[in-house]
MARVODREN-698538 format. One record per residue (C-alpha): residue in three letters; x, y, z. Coordinates in steps of 0.02 Angstrom, whole numbers. Example, Ala and Ser with C-alpha at 12.3 -4.5 7.8 and 13.67 -1.06 7.14 Angstrom:
BEGIN
- vexvo; u; v; w
- Ala; 615; -225; 390
- Ser; 684; -53; 357
END
This chain:
BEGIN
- vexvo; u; v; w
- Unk; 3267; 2802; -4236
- Unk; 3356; 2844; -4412
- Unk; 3426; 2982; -4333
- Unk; 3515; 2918; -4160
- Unk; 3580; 2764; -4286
- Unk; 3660; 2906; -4381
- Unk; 3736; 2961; -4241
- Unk; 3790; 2799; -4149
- Unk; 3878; 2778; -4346
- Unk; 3966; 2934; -4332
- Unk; 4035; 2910; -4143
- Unk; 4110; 2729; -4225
- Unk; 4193; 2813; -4359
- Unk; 4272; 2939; -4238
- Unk; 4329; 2806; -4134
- Unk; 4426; 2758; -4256
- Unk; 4503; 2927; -4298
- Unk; 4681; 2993; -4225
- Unk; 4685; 3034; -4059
- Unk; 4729; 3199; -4086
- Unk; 4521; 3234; -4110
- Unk; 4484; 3208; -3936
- Unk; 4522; 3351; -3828
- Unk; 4587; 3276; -3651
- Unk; 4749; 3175; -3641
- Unk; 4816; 3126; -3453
- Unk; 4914; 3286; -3481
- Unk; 4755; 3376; -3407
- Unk; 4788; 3301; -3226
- Unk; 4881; 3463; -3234
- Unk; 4764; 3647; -3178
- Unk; 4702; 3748; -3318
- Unk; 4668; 3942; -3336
- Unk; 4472; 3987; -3301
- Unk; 4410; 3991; -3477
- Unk; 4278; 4135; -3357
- Unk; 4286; 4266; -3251
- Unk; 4118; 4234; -3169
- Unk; 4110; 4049; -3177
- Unk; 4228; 3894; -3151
- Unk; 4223; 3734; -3104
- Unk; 4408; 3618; -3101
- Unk; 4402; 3452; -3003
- Unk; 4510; 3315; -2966
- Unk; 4408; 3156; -2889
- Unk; 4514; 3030; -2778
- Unk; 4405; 2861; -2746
- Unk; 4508; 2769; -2651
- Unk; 4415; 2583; -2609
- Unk; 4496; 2454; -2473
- Unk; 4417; 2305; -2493
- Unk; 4320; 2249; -2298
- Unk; 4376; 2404; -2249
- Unk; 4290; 2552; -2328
- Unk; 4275; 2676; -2476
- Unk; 4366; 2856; -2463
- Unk; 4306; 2998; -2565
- Unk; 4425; 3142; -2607
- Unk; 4390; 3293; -2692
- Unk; 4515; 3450; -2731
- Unk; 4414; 3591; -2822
- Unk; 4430; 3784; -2883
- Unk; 4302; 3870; -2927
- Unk; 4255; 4067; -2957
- Unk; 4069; 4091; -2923
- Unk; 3967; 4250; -2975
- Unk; 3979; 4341; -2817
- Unk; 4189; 4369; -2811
- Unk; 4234; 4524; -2810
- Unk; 4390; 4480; -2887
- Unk; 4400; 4323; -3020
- Unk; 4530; 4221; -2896
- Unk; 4498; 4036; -2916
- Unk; 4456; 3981; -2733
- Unk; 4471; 3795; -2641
- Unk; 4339; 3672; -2607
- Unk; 4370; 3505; -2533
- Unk; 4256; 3393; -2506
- Unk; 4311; 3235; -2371
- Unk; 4207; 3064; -2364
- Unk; 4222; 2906; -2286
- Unk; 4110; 2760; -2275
- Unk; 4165; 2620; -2185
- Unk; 4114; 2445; -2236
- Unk; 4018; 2427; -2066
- Unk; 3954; 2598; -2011
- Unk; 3897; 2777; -2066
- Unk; 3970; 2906; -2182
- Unk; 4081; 3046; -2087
- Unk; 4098; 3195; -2230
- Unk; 4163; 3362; -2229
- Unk; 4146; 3513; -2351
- Unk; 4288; 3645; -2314
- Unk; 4293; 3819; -2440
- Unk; 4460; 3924; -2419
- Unk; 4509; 4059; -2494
- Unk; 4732; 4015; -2492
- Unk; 4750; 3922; -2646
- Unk; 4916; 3864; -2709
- Unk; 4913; 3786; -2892
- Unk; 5055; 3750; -2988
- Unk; 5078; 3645; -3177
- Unk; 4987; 3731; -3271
- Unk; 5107; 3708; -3432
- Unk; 5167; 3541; -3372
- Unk; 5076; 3401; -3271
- Unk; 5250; 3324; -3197
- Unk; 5221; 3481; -3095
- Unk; 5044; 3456; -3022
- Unk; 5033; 3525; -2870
- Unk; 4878; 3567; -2752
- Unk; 4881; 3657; -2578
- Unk; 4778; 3725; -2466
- Unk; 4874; 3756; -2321
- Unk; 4870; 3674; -2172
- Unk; 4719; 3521; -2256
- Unk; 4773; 3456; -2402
- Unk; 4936; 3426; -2528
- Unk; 4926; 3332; -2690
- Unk; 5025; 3295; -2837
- Unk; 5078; 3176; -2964
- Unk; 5142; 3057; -2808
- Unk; 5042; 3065; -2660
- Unk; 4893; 3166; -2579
- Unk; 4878; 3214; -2408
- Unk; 4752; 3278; -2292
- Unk; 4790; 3345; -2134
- Unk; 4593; 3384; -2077
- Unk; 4566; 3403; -1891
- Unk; 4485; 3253; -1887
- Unk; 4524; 3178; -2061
- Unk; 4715; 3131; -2088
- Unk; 4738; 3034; -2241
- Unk; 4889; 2995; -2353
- Unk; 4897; 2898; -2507
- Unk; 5032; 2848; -2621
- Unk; 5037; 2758; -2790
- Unk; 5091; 2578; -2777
- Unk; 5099; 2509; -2953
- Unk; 5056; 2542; -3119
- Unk; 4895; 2644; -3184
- Unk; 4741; 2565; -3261
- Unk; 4716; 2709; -3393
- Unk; 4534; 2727; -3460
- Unk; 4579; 2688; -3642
- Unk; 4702; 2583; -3739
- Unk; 4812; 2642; -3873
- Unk; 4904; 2825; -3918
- Unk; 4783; 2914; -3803
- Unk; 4735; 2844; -3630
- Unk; 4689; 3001; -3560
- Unk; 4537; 3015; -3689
- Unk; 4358; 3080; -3609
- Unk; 4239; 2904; -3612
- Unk; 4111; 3005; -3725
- Unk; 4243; 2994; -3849
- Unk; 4209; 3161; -3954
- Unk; 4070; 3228; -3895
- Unk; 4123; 3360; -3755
- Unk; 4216; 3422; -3913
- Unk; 4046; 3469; -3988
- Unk; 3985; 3648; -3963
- Unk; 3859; 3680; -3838
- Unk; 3896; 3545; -3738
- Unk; 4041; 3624; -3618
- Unk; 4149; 3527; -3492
- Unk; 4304; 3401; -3497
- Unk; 4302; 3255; -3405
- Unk; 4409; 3084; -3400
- Unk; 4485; 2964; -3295
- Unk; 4651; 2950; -3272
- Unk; 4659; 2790; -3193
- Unk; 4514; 2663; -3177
- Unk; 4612; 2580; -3024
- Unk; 4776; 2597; -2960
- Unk; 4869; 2502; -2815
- Unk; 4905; 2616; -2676
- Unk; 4970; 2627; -2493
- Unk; 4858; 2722; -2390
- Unk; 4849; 2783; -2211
- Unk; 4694; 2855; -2115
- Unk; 4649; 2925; -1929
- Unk; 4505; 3018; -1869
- Unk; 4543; 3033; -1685
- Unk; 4447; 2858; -1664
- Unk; 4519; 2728; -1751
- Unk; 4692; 2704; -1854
- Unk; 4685; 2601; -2017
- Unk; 4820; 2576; -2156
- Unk; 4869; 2439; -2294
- Unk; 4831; 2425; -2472
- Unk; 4694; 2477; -2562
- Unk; 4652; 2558; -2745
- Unk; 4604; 2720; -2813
- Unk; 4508; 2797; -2971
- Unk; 4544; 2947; -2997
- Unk; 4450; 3079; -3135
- Unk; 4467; 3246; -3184
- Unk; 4335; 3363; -3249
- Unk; 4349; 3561; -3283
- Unk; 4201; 3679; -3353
- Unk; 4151; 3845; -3350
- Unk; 3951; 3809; -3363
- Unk; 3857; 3661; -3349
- Unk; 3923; 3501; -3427
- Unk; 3756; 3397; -3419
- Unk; 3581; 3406; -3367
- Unk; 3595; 3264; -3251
- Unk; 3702; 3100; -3224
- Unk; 3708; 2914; -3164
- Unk; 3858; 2868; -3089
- Unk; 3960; 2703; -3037
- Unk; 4105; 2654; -2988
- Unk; 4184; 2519; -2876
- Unk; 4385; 2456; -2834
- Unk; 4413; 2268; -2783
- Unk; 4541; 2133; -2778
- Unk; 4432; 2063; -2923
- Unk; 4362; 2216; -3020
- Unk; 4371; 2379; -3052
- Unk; 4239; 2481; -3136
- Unk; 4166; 2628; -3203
- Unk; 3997; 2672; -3276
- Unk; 3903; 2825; -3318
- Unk; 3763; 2894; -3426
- Unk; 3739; 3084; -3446
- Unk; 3612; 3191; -3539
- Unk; 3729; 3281; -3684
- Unk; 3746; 3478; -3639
- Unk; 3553; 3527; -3638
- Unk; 3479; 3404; -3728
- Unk; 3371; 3227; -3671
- Unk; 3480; 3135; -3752
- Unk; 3568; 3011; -3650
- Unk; 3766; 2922; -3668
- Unk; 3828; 2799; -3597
- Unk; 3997; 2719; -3551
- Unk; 4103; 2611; -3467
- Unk; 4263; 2517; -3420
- Unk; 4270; 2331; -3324
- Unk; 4442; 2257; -3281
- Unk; 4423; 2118; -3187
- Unk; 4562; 1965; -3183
- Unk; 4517; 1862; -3342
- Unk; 4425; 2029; -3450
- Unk; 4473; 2175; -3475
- Unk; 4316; 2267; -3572
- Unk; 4282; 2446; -3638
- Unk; 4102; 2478; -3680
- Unk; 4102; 2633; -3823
- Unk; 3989; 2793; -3789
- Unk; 3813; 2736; -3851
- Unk; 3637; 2792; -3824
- Unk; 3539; 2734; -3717
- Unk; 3420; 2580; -3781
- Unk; 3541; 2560; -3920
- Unk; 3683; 2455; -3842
- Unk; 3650; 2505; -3671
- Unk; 3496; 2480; -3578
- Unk; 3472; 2556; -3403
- Unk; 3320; 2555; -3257
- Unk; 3336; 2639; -3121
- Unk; 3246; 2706; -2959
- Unk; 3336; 2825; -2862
- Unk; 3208; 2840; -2712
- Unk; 3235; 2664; -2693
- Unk; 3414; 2654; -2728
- Unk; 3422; 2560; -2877
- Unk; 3508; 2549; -3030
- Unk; 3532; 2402; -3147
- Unk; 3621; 2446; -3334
- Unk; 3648; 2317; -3466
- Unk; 3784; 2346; -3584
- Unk; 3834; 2259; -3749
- Unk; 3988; 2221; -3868
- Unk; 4024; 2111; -4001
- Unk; 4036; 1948; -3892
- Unk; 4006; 2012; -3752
- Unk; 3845; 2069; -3629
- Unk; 3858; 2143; -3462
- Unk; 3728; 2160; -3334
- Unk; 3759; 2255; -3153
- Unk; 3615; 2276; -3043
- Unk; 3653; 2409; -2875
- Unk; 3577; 2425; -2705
- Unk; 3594; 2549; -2586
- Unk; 3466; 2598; -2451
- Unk; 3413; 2796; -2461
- Unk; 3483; 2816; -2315
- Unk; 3646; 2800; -2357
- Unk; 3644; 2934; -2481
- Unk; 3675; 3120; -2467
- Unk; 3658; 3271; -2555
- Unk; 3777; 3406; -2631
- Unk; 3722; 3563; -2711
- Unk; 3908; 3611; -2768
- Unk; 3943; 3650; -2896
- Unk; 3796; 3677; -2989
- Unk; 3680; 3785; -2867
- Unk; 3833; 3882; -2774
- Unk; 3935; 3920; -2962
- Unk; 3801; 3898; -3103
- Unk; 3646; 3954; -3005
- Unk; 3559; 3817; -3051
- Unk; 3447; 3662; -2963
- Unk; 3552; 3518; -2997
- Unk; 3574; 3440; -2852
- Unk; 3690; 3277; -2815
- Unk; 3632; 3129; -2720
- Unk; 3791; 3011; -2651
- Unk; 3793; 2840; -2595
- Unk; 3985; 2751; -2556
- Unk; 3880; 2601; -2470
- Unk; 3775; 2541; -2636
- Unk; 3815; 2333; -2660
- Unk; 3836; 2284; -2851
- Unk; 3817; 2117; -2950
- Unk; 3888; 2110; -3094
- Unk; 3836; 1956; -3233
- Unk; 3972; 1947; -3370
- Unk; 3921; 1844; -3541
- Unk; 4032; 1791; -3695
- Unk; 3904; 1742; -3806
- Unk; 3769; 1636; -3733
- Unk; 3880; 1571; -3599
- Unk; 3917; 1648; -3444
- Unk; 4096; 1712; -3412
- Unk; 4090; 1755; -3229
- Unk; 3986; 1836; -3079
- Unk; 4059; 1969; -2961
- Unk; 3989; 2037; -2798
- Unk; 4054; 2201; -2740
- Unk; 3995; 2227; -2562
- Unk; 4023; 2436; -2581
- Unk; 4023; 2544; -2716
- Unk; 3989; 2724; -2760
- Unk; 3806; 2764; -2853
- Unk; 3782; 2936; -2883
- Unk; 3608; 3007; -2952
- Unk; 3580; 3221; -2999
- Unk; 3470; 3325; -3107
- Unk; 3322; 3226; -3164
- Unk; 3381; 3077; -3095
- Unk; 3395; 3131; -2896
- Unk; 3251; 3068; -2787
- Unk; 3158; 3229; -2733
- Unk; 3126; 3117; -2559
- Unk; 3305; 3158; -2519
- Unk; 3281; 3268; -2360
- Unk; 3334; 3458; -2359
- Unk; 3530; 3497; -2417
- Unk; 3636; 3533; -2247
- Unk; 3715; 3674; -2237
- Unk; 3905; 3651; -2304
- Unk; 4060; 3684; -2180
END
């Protein structure tokens, strides 16, 4: 116990330090250069939620895997939508044309694959045979953090330490945008809001992860806990913006300031997370069969068994205290909960085959 208060001390002192400690700034929405030749990992994750409409997951990758002949960074994109009524349509697409650009200056983002999907600091589109989806901003970001650096990782300092490997932040915990989608079917446009977070690695970041996040009229959220590099030790984090709070809960350990259950077979998760004045409780529900698996990148890049288990139809409650009194409740009726490593529910059946 001596020993993880030691170390809750020292992530409160660094906290505190300049900015300049932590090592991602929201100048790394731009592509960097494989820090490998045999394995990479860069990502760029669009959630995009309409409230009573439906959740949109986006994901632009490159990666070089152990089998390239030649260390070319190559294109994964991974397509999701779950509609607020109805089943998940998803596609995973690999290509080989790749056209990245900024990588000494993120004003010049830009991500192509020819002929699917364009992206930069602006807009994204996808022009999928049966996925066409466009998105613009449509007011001002909700950065992660406050102050000098907004772009800073939510475990603070620790990807910093060695052994641990991998950068990952949020750029924006939920932004306004416009948004138009077809599939062939159905037509749908309006308003909605997107998180989007950036990660890049050249092994494996963590040993497994809990993962939530949801985009409302009335709240937007993010909260995670990840084993640190190879260890069992377990941090937590998270950001809640809804109209009358606006709270950032500092990387902890679990059962310090942050107390978690969960059941992944069943779809559960419930975290409790403290603060000075405050406490915050979310409890989230999805049914198992609304989740599916992903194997990238962990098994196809780092040869390992991680495996990803994906729900964009979980509902969340979330209890808000201020003191002993209660501040506010908030349903969400969809959210993302993501489970991997130790955490997935070996009941999941058999990973599909990707596209």
């Amino acid at each position: 116990m001596q020993t993880i208060l030691l170390r809750q001390l020292l992530i409160t002192v660094c906290l505190l330090m300049p900015s300049a400690l932590f090592g991602t700034t929201l100048e790394d929405l731009r592509p960097h250069h494989p820090s490998s030749d045999k394995t990479w990992a860069e990502q760029w994750f669009y959630n995009v939620g309409v409230p009573g409409v439906g959740l949109f997951k986006i994901s632009l990758q490159t990666y070089i895997a152990p089998d390239f002949k030649q260390a070319n960074a190559k294109a994964y994109i991974h397509l999701a939508f779950t509609p607020l009524q109805g089943k998940t349509v998803k596609y995973d697409i690999f290509r080989d044309d790749l056209i990245l650009r900024g990588y000494d200056d993120a004003e010049q983002f830009h991500y192509e694959v020819p002929g699917i999907v364009v992206a930069n600091n602006d807009m994204l589109m996808v022009t999928h045979d049966d996925f066409h989806f466009t998105m613009r901003w449509n007011g001002e970001h909700a950065h992660y953090w406050h102050g000098s650096n907004p772009g800073q990782t939510p475990f603070s300092f620790v990807p910093e330490l060695p052994g641990v490997g991998g950068k990952w932040f949020l750029y924006t915990v939920g932004t306004p945008v416009l948004y138009r989608f077809s599939d062939g079917e159905q037509s749908l446009s309006g308003t909605g809001y997107t998180q989007l977070d950036k990660g890049w690695y050249d092994k494996e970041s963590s040993n497994g992860m809990i993962y939530s996040m949801g985009v409302s009229d009335h709240l937007h959220y993010m909260l995670t806990g990840a084993k640190v590099g190879t260890s069992s030790i377990e941090m937590w984090g998270g950001r809640y913006i809804s109209k009358d709070h606006d709270l950032i809960f500092y990387p902890t350990f679990n059962n310090l300031t942050v107390k978690r259950e969960y059941d992944s077979c069943a779809g559960y998760l419930k975290v409790e997370m403290r603060k000075l004045r405050y406490k915050m409780v979310m409890e989230a529900r999805s049914a198992l069969s609304d989740f599916y698996s992903q194997a990238f990148p962990s098994v196809i890049i780092f040869g390992g068994e991680q495996k990803y288990m994906k729900s964009m139809k979980a509902a969340a409650t979330f209890t808000l205290y201020q003191g002993d009194e209660l501040a506010e409740v908030i349903q969400m009726p969809q959210v993302l909960l993501e489970f991997s490593g130790p955490f997935y529910c070996d009941e999941m059946p058999p990973l599909q085959p990707d596209n």
